[in-house]
N, C-alpha and C positions, 0 to 999 in steps of 0.2 A: 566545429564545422570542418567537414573538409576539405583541403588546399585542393585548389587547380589551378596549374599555371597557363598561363596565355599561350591560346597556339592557334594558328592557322595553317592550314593546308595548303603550302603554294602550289606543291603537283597537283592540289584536286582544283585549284583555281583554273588551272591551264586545260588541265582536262574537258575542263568545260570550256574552254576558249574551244580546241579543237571539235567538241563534240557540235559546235554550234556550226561550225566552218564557215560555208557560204552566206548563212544565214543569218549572221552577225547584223546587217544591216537593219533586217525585220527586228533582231531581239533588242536592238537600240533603242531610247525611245529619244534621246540629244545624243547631235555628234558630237556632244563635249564628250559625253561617258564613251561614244565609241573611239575617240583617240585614248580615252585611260585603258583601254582594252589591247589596244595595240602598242602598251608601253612593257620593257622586257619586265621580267616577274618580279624582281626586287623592288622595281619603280613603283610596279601597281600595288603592290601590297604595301610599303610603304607611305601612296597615297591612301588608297580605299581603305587599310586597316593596319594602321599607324601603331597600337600595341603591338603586333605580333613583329613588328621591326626593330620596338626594343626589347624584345626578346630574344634578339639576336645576341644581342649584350648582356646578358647574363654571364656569370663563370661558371661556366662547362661544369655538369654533374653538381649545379648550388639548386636551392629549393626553396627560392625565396615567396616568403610569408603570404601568398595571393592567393584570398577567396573569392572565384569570379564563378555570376553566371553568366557564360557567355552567350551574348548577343551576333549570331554570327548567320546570316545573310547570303544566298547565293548570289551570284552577279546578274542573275536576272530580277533578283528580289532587288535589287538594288538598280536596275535600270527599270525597273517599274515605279520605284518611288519617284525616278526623277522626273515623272508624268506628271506628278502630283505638283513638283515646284516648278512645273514649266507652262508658264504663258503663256494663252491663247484667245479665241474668242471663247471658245468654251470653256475655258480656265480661267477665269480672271483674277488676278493676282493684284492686291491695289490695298492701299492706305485709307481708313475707313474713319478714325478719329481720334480725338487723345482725349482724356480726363485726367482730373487731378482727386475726382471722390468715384465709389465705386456707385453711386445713384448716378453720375453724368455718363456712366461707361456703358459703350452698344447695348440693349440685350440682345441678344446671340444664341439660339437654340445650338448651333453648332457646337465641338469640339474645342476646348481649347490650351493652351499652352501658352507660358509664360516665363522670361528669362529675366536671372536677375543677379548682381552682381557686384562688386564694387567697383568705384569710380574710379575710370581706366583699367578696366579688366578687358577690352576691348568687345563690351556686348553689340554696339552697334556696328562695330566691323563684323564679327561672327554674320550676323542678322542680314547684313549687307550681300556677305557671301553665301547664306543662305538660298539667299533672292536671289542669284546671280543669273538664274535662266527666263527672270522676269525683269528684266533691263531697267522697263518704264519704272518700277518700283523706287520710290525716291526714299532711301535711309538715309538718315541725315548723319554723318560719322564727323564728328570736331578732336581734335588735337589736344583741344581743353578737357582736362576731366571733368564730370559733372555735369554733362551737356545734355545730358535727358532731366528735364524733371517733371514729365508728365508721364502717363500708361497710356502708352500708344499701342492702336488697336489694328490691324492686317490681317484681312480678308485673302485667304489663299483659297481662291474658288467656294466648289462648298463643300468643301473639305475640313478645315477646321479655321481657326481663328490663332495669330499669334502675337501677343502681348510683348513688349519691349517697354521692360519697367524702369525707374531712374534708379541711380545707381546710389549706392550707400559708402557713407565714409566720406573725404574731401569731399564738398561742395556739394554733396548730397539737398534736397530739398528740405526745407525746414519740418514741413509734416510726411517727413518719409513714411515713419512709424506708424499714423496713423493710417496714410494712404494705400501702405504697400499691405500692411496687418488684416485691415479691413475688405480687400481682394482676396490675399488668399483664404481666406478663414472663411468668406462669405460667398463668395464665384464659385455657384453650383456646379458648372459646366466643365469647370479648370478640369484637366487632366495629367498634366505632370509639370513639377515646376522645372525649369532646367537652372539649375545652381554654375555660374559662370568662379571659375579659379584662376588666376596668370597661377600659369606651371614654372613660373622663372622665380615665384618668391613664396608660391604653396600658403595654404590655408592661412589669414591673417587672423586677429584677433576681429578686425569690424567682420569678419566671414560669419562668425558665430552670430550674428543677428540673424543672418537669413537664414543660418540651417537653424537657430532656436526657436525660431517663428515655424518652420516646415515640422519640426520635430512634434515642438507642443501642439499642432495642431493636427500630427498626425496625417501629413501632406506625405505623396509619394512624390521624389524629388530626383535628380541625375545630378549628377556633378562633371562639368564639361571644364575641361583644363584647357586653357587657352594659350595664345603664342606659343607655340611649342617650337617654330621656328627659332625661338630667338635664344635656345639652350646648344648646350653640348648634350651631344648620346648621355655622357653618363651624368651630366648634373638632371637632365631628365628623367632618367631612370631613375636616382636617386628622390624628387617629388615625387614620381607615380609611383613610389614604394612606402615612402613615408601615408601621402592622402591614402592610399590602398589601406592601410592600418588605419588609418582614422575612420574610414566609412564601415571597416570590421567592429571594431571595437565602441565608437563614441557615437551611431546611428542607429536608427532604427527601421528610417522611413526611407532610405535612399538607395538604389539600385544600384546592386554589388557592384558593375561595372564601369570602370573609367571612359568617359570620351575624350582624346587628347586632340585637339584641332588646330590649323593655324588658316587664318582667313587671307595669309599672304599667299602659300603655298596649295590652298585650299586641303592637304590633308585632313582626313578625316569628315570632312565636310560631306561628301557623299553617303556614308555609313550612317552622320548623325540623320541627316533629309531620312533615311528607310526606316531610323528606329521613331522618328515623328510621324511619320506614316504611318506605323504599324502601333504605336499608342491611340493616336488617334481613329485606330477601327477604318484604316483606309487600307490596309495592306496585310495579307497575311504572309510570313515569312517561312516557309523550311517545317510549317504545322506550330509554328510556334507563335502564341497570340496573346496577347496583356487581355488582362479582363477588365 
């Protein structure tokens, strides 16, 4: 396979800052994204596209070991998705129901997606900052790990559907296996799972349940590295090089490219909203489209 390393364009970011000029207002669709627009370019790319920041930190003329395909998004591709997660009356954005078998759960002709992760991987903070431009949206985020133990169901307009499953490992649910096995293997509708990582201590052993359950079943899957806040530039760099070689070499079903987020700093949060978008058949990106 061919290496390609991470890169973004910050002159062509800006380029389009200016080509938009006055008009910045109309190409908004929340003034949260138009303040990220008006931050100097290292901030913004930083936030909105969190890899190519540690790409910074590479050793000048190294060619480390990264097969990506990159998912890369104009900023209006990415101020259209946040149409998608923002509240209205004509968007309604709302908590629909939980189950603990997949016969109790909605049926839902929509779209849908599904996050999943180990206990205190921070999935219900992600999911939280997900929602963030739909306030009334109640996630429930506990301090305890293990605090989800049902599949909880959220209605984002009619757009797609997204799952917030319990989490594995400590305090995990007793029929995790069967509950979570029997969703994905079965939920016609699912569209991509999103596989949650802490970036501070990289792929565990309980992680190998949920990518062997996505693997054997032939699920197309993302792997979103979490807390990214709470590392150094390089012990960071150092997990997103490591998982990078695990998703080359030990997967098959999982899309080359890393999403590193922190729902403190909301990095990367924005990017992930456009590529849910654009899985979900809501958004076409730069010609580029999942089937």
């Amino acid at each position: 396979m061919a290496v390609r390393r991470l890169w973004f364009d910050v002159g062509w970011l800006f380029a389009m800052g200016a080509e938009l000029g006055s008009g910045r207002r109309a190409y908004c669709t929340s003034q949260a994204f138009a303040e990220v627009l008006r931050l100097p370019s290292k901030q913004l790319t930083k936030l909105v596209f969190p890899l190519q920041e540690l790409e910074r930190h590479f050793v000048p003329g190294s060619r480390p070991d990264l097969h990506l395909k990159i998912f890369n998004p104009s900023l209006d591709d990415i101020a259209r998705a946040e149409s998608v997660f923002t509240a209205s009356s004509r968007n309604r954005i709302e908590y629909l129901s939980s189950a603990v078998r997949l016969d109790h759960a909605p049926d839902l002709r929509r779209p849908e997606v599904c996050f999943i992760g180990r206990s205190n991987v921070g999935k219900s903070s992600l999911i939280k900052a997900l929602f963030s431009l739909a306030p009334e949206v109640e996630v429930r985020v506990s301090k305890k790990p293990g605090h989800t133990k049902k599949m909880n169901f959220f209605k984002v307009g009619k757009y797609f559907t997204l799952v917030d499953m319990p989490g594995y490992g400590y305090r995990a649910p007793e029929d995790f296996v069967d509950m979570v096995e029997t969703y994905l293997k079965e939920r016609k509708n699912l569209m991509r799972t999103f596989l949650l990582v802490d970036s501070v201590v990289g792929i565990q052993k309980t992680d190998n349940i949920a990518i062997e359950m996505c693997e054997e079943f032939a699920l197309p899957y993302v792997m979103v590295l979490t807390k990214i806040d709470k590392s150094s530039k390089g012990h960071l760099l150092k997990q997103v090089l490591q998982i990078q070689k695990f998703v080359d070499t030990k997967t098959q079903g999982c899309f080359p490219q890393l999403f590193p987020v922190s729902a403190v700093t909301y990095s990367g949060i924005h990017l992930l909203r456009c590529f849910i978008a654009n899985i979900t058949g809501n958004l076409k990106t730069n010609g580029f489209q999942f089937s």
